[in-house]
N, CA, C and O atoms as a printed pandas DataFrame, in Angstrom:
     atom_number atom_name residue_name chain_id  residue_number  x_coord  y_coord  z_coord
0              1         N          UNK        A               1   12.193    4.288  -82.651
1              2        CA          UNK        A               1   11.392    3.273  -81.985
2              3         C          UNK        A               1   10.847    3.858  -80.681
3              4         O          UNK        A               1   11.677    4.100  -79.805
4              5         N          UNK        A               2    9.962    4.036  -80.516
5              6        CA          UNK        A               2    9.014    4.363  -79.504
6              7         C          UNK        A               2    9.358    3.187  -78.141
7              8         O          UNK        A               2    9.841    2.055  -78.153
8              9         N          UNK        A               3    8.748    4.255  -76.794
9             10        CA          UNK        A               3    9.136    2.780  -75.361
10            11         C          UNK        A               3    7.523    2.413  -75.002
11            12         O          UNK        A               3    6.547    3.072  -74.643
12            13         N          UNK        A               4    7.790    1.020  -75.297
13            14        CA          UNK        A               4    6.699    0.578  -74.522
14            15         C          UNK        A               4    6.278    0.958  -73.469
15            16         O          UNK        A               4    7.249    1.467  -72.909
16            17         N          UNK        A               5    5.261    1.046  -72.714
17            18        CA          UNK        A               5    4.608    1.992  -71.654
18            19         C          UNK        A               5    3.882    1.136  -70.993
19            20         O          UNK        A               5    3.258    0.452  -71.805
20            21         N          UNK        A               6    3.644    0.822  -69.856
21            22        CA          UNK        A               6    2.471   -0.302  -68.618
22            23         C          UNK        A               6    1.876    0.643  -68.135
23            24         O          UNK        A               6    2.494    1.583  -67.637
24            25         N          UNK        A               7    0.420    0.588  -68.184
25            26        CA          UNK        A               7   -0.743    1.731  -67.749
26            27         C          UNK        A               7   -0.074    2.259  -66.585
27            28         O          UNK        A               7    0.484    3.338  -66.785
28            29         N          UNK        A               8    0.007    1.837  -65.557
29            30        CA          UNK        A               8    0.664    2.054  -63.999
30            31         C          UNK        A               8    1.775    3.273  -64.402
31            32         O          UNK        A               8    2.185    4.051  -63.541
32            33         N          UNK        A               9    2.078    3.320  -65.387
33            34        CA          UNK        A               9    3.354    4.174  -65.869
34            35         C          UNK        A               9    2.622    5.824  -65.621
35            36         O          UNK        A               9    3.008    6.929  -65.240
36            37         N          UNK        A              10    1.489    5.258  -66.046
37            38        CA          UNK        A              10    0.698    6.535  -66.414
38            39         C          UNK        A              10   -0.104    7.628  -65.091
39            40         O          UNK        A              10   -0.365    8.831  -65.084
40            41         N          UNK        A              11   -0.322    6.432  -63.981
41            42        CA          UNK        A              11   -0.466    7.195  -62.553
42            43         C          UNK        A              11   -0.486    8.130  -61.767
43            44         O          UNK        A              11   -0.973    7.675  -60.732
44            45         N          UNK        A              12   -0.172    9.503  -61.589
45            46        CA          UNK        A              12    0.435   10.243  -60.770
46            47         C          UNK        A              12    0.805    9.502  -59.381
47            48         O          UNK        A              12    1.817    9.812  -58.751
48            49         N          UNK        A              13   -0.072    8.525  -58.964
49            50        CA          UNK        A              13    0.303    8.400  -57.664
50            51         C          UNK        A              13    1.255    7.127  -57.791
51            52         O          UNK        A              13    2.141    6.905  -56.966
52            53         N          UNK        A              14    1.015    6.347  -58.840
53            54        CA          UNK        A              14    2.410    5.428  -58.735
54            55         C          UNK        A              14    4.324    6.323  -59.006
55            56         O          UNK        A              14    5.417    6.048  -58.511
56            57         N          UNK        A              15    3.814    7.573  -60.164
57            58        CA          UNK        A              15    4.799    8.433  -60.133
58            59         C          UNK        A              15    5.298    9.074  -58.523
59            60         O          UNK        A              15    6.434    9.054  -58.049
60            61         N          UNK        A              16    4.265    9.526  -58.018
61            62        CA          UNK        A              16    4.582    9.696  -56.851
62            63         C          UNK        A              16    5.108    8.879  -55.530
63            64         O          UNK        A              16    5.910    9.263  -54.678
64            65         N          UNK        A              17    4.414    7.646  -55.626
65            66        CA          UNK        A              17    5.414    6.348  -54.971
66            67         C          UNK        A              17    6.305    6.168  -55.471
67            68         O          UNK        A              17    7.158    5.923  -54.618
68            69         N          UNK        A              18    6.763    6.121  -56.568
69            70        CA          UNK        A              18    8.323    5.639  -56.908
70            71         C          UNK        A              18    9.023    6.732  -56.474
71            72         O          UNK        A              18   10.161    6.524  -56.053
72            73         N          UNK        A              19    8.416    8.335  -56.487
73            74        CA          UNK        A              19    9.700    9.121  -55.679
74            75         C          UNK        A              19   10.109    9.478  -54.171
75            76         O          UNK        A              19   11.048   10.023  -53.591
76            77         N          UNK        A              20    8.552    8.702  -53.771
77            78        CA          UNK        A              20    9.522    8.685  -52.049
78            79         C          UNK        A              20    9.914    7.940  -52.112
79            80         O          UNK        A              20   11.041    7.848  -51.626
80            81         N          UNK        A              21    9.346    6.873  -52.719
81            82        CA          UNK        A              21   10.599    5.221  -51.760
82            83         C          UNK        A              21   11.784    5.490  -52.893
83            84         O          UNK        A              21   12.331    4.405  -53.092
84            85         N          UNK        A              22   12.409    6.567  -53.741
85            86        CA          UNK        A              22   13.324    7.229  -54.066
86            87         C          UNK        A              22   14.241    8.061  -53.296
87            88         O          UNK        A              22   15.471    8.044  -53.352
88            89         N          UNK        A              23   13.397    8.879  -52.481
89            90        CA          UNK        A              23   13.763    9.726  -51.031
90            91         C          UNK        A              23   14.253    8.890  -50.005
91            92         O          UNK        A              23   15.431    9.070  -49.697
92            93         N          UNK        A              24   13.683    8.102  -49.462
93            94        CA          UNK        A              24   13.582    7.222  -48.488
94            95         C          UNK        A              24   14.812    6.382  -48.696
95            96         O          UNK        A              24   15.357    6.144  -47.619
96            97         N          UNK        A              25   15.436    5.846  -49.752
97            98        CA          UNK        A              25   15.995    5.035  -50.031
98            99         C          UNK        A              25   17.609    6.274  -49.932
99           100         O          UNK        A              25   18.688    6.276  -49.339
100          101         N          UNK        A              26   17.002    7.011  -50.736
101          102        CA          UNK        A              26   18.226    8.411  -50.300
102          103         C          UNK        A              26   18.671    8.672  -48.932
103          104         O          UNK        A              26   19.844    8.865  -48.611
104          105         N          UNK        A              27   17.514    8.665  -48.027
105          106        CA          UNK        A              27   17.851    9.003  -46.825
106          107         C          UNK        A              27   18.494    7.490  -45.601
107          108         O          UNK        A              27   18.893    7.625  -44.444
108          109         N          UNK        A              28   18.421    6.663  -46.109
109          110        CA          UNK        A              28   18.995    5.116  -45.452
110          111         C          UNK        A              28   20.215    5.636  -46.383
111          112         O          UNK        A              28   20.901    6.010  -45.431
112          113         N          UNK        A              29   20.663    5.812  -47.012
113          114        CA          UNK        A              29   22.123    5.655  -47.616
114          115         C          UNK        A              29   22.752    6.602  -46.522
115          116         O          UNK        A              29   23.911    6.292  -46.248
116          117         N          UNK        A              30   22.264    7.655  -45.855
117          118        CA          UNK        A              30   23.084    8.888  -45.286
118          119         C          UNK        A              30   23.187    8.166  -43.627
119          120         O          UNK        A              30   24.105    8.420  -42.847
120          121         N          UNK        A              31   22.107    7.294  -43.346
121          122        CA          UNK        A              31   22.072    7.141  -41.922
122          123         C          UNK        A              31   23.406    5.778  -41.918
123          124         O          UNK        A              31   23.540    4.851  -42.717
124          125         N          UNK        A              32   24.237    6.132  -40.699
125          126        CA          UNK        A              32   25.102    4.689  -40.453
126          127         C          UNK        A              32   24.207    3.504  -40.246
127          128         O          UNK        A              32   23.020    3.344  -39.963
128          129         N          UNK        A              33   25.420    2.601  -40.542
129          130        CA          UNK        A              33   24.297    0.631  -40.319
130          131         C          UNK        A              33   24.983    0.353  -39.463
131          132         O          UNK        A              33   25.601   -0.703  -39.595
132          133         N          UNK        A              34   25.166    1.050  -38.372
133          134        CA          UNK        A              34   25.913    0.519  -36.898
134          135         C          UNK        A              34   24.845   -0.549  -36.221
135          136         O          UNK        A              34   24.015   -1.035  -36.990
136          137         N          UNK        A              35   24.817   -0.894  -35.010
137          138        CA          UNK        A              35   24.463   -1.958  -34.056
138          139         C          UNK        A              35   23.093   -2.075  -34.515
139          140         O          UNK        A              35   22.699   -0.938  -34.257
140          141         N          UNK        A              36   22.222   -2.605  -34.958
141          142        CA          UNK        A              36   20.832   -2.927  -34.691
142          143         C          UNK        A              36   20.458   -2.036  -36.039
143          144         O          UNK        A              36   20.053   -2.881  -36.838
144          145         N          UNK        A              37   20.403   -0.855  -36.617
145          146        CA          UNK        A              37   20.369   -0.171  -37.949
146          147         C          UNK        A              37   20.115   -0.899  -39.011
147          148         O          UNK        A              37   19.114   -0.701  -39.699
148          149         N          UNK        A              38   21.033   -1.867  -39.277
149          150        CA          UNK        A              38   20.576   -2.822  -40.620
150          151         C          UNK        A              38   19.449   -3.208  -40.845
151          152         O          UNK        A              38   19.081   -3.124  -42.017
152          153         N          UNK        A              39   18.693   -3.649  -40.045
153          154        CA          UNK        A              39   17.318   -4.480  -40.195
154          155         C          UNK        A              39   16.322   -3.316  -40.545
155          156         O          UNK        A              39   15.538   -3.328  -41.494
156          157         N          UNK        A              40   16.513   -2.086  -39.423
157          158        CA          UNK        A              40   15.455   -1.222  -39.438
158          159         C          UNK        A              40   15.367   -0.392  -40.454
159          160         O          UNK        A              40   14.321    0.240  -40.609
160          161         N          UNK        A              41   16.734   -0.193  -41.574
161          162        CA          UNK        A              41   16.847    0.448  -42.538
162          163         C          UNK        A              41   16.715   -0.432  -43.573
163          164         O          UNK        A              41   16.468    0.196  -44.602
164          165         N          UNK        A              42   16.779   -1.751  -43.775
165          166        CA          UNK        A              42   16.193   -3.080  -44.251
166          167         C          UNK        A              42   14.276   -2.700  -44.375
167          168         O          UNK        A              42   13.417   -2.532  -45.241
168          169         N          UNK        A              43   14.354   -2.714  -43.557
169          170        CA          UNK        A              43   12.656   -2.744  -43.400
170          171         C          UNK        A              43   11.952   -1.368  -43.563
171          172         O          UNK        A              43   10.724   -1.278  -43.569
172          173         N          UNK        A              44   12.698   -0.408  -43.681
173          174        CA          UNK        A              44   12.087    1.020  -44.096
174          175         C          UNK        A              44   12.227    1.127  -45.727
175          176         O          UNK        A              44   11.392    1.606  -46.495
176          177         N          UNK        A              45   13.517    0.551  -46.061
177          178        CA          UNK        A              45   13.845    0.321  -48.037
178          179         C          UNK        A              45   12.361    0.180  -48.244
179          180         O          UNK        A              45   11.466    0.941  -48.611
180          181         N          UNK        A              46   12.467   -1.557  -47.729
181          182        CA          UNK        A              46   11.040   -2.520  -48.113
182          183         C          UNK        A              46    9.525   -1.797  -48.187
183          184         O          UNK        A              46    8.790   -1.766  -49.174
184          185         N          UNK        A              47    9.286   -1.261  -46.945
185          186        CA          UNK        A              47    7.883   -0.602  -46.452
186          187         C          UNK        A              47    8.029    0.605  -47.332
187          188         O          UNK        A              47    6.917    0.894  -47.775
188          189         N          UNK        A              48    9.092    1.539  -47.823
189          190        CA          UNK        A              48    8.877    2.708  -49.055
190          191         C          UNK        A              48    8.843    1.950  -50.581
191          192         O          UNK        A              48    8.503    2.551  -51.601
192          193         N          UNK        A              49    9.168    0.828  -50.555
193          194        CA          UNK        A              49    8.669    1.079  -52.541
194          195         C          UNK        A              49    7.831    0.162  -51.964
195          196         O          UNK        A              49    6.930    0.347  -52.781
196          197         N          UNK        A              50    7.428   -0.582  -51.316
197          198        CA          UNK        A              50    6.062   -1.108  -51.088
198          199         C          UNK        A              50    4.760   -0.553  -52.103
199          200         O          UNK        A              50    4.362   -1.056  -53.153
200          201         N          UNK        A              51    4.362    0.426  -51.525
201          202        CA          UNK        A              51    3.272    1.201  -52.212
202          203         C          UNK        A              51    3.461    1.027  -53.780
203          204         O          UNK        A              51    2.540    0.448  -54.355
204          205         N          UNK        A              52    4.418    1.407  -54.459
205          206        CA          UNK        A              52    4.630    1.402  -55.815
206          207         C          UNK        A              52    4.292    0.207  -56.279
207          208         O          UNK        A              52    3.429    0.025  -57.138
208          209         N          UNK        A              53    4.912   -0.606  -55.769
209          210        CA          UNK        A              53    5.184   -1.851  -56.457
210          211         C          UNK        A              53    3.200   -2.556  -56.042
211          212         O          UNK        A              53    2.521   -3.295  -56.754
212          213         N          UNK        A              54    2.935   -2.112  -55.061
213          214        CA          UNK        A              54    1.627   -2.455  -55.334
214          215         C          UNK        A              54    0.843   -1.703  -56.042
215          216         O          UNK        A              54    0.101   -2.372  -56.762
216          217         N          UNK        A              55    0.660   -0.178  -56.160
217          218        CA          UNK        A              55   -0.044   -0.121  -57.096
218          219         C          UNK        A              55    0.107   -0.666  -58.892
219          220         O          UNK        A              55   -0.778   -0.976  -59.690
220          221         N          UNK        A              56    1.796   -0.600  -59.069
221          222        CA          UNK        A              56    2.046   -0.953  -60.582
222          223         C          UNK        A              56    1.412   -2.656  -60.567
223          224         O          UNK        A              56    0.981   -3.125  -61.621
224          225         N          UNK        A              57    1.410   -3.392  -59.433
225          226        CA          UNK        A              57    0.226   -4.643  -59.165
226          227         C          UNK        A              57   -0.728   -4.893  -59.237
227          228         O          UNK        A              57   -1.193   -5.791  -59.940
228          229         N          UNK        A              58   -1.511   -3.900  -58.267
229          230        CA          UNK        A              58   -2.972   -3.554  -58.503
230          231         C          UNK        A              58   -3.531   -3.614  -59.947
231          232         O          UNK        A              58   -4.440   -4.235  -60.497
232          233         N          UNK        A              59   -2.541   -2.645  -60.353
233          234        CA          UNK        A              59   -3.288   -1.632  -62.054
234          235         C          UNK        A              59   -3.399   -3.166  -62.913
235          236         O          UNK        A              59   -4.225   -3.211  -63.824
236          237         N          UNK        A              60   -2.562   -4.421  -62.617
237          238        CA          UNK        A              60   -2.391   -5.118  -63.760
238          239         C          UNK        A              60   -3.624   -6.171  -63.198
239          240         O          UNK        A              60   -4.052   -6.969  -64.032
240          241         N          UNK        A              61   -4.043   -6.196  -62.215
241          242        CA          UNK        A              61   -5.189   -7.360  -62.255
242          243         C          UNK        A              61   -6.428   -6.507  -62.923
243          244         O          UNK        A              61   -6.491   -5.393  -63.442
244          245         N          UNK        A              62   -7.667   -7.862  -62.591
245          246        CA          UNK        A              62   -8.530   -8.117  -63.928
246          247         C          UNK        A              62   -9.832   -7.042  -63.487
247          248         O          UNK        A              62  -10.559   -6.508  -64.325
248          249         N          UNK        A              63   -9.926   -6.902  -62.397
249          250        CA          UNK        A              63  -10.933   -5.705  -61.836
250          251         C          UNK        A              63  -10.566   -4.861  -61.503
251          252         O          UNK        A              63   -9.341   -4.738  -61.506
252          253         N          UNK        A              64  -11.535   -3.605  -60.941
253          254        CA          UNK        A              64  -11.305   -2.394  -60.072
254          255         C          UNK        A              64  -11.357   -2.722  -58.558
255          256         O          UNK        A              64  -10.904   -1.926  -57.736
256          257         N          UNK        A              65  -11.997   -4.074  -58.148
257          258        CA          UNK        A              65  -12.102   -3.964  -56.833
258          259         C          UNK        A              65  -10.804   -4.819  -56.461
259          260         O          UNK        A              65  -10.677   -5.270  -55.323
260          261         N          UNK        A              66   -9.831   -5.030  -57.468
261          262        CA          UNK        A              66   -8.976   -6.321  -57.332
262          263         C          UNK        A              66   -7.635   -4.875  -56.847
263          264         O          UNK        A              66   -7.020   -4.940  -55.783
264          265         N          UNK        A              67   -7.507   -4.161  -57.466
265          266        CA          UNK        A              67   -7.143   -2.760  -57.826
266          267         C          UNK        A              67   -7.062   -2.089  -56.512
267          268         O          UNK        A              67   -6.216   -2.204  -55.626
268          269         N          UNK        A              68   -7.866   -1.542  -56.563
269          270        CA          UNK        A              68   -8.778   -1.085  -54.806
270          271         C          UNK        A              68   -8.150   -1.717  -53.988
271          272         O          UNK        A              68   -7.572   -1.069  -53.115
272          273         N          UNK        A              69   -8.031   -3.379  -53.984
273          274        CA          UNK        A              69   -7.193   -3.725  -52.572
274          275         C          UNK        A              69   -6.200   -3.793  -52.695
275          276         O          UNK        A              69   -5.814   -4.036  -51.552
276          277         N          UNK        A              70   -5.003   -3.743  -53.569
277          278        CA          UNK        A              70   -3.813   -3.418  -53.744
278          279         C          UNK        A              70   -3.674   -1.686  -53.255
279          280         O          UNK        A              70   -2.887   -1.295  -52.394
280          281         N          UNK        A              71   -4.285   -1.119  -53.748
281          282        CA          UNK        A              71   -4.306    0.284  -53.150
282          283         C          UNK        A              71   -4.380    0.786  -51.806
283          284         O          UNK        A              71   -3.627    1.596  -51.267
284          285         N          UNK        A              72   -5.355    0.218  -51.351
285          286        CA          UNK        A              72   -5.638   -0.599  -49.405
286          287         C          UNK        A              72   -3.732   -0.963  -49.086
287          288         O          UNK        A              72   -3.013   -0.714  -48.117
288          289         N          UNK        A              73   -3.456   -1.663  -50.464
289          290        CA          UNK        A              73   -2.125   -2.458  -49.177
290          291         C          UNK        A              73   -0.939   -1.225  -49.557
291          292         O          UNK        A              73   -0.219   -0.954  -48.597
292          293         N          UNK        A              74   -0.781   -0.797  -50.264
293          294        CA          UNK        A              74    0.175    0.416  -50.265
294          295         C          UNK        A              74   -0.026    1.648  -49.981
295          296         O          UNK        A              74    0.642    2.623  -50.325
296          297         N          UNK        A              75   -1.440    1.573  -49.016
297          298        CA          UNK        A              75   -1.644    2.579  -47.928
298          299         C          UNK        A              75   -1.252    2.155  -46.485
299          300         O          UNK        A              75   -0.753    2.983  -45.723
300          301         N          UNK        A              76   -1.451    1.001  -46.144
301          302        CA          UNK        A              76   -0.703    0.219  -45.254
302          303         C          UNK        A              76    0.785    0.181  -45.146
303          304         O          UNK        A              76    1.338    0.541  -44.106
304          305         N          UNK        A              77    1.599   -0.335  -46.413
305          306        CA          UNK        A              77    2.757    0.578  -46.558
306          307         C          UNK        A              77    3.094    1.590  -46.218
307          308         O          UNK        A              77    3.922    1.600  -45.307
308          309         N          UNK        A              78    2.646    2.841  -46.751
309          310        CA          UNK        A              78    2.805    4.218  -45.920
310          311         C          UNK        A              78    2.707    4.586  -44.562
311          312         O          UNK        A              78    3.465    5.357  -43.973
312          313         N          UNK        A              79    1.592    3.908  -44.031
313          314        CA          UNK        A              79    1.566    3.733  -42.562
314          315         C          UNK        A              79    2.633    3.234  -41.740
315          316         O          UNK        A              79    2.882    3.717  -40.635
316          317         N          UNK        A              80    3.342    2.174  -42.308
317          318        CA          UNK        A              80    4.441    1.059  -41.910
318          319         C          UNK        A              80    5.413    2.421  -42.330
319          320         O          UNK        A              80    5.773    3.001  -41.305
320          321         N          UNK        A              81    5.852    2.978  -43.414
321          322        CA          UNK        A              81    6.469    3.789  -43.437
322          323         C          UNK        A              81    6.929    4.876  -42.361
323          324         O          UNK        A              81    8.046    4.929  -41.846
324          325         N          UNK        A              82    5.696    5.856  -42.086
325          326        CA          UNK        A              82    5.911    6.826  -41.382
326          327         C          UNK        A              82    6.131    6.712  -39.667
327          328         O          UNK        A              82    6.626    7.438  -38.805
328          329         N          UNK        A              83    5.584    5.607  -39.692
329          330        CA          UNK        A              83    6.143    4.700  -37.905
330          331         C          UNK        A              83    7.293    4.382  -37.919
331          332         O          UNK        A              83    7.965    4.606  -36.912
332          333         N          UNK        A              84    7.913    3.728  -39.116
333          334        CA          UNK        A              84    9.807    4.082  -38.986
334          335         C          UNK        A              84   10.322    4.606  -39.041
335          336         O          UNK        A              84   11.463    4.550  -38.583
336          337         N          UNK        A              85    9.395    6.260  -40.182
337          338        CA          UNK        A              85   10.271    7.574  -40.241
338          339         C          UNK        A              85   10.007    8.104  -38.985
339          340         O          UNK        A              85   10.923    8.874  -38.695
340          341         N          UNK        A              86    8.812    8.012  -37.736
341          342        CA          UNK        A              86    8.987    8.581  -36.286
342          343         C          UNK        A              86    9.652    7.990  -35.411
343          344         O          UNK        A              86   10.043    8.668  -34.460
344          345         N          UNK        A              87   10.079    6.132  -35.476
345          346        CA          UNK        A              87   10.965    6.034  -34.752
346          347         C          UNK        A              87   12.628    6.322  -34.657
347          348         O          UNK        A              87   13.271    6.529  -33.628
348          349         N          UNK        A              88   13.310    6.253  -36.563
349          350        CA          UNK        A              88   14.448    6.907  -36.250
350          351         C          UNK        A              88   14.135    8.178  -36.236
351          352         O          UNK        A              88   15.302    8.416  -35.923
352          353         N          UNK        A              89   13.516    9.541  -36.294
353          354        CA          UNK        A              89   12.956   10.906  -35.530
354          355         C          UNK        A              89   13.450   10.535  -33.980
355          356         O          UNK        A              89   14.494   10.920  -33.453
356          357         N          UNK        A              90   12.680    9.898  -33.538
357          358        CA          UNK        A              90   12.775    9.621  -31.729
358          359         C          UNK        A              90   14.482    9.140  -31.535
359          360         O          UNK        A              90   15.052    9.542  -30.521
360          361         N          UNK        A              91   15.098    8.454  -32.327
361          362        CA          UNK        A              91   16.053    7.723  -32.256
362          363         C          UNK        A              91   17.557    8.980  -32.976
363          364         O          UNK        A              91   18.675    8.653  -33.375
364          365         N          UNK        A              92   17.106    9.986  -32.910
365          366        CA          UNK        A              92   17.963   10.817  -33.415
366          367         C          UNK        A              92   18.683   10.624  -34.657
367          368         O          UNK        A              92   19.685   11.272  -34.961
368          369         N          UNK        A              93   18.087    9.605  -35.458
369          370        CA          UNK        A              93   18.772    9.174  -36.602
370          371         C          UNK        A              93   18.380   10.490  -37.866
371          372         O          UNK        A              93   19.165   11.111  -38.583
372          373         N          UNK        A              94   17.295   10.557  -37.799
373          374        CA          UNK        A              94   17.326   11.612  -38.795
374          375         C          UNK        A              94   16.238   12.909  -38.071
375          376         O          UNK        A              94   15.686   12.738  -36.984
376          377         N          UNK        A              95   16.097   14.032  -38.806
377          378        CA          UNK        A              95   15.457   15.299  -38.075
378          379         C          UNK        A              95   14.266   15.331  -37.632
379          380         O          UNK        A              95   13.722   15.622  -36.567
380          381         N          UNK        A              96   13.839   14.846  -39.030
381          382        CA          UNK        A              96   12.200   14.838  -38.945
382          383         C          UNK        A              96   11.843   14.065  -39.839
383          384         O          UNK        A              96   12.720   13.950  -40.696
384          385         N          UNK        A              97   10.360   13.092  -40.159
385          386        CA          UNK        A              97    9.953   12.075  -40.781
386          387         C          UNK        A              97    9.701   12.570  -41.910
387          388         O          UNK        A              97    8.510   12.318  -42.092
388          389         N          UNK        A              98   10.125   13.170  -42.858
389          390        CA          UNK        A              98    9.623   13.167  -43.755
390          391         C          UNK        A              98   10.878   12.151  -45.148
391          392         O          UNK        A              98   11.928   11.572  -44.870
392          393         N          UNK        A              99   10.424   12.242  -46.109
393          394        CA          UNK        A              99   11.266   11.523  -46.987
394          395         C          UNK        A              99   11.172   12.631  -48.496
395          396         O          UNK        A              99   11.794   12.339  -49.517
């Protein structure tokens, strides 16, 4: 029996969102949830599969321009992303922003 497949499956760049907010999600497991941590590692989870979960969104509405702005919002995501990967950077939580 063969696996059913959702176009979005087919992506490179949704493949590629599901493996940072894979990384990302790797790298909150290593940082402590001491004083104030929870929320901000709360909200970095959220803001990394963001992107994914909007494009596998995008792909399923009825246009390209419907598409397009889902794509807009999980670039916004990434943005939201890399401002939390520079503030724990600044915050000595981890080395450098990347995921």
């Amino acid at each position: 029996m063969s696996e059913e497949r959702f176009s979005f499956e087919d992506l490179e760049v949704w493949r590629e969102a599901v493996d940072f907010a894979d990384r990302c999600i790797e790298l909150t497991g290593r940082i402590g949830s001491g004083r104030g941590r929870f929320r901000l590692l709360d909200q970095l989870e959220n803001a990394a599969t963001s992107p994914a979960l909007n494009i596998a969104e995008g792909k399923g509405r009825f246009s390209k321009r419907e598409f397009v702005q889902f794509l807009f919002i999980a670039r916004g995501s990434l943005f939201e992303t890399v401002t939390l990967l520079e503030i724990f950077r600044r915050r000595k939580w981890i080395v450098d922003r990347r995921c």
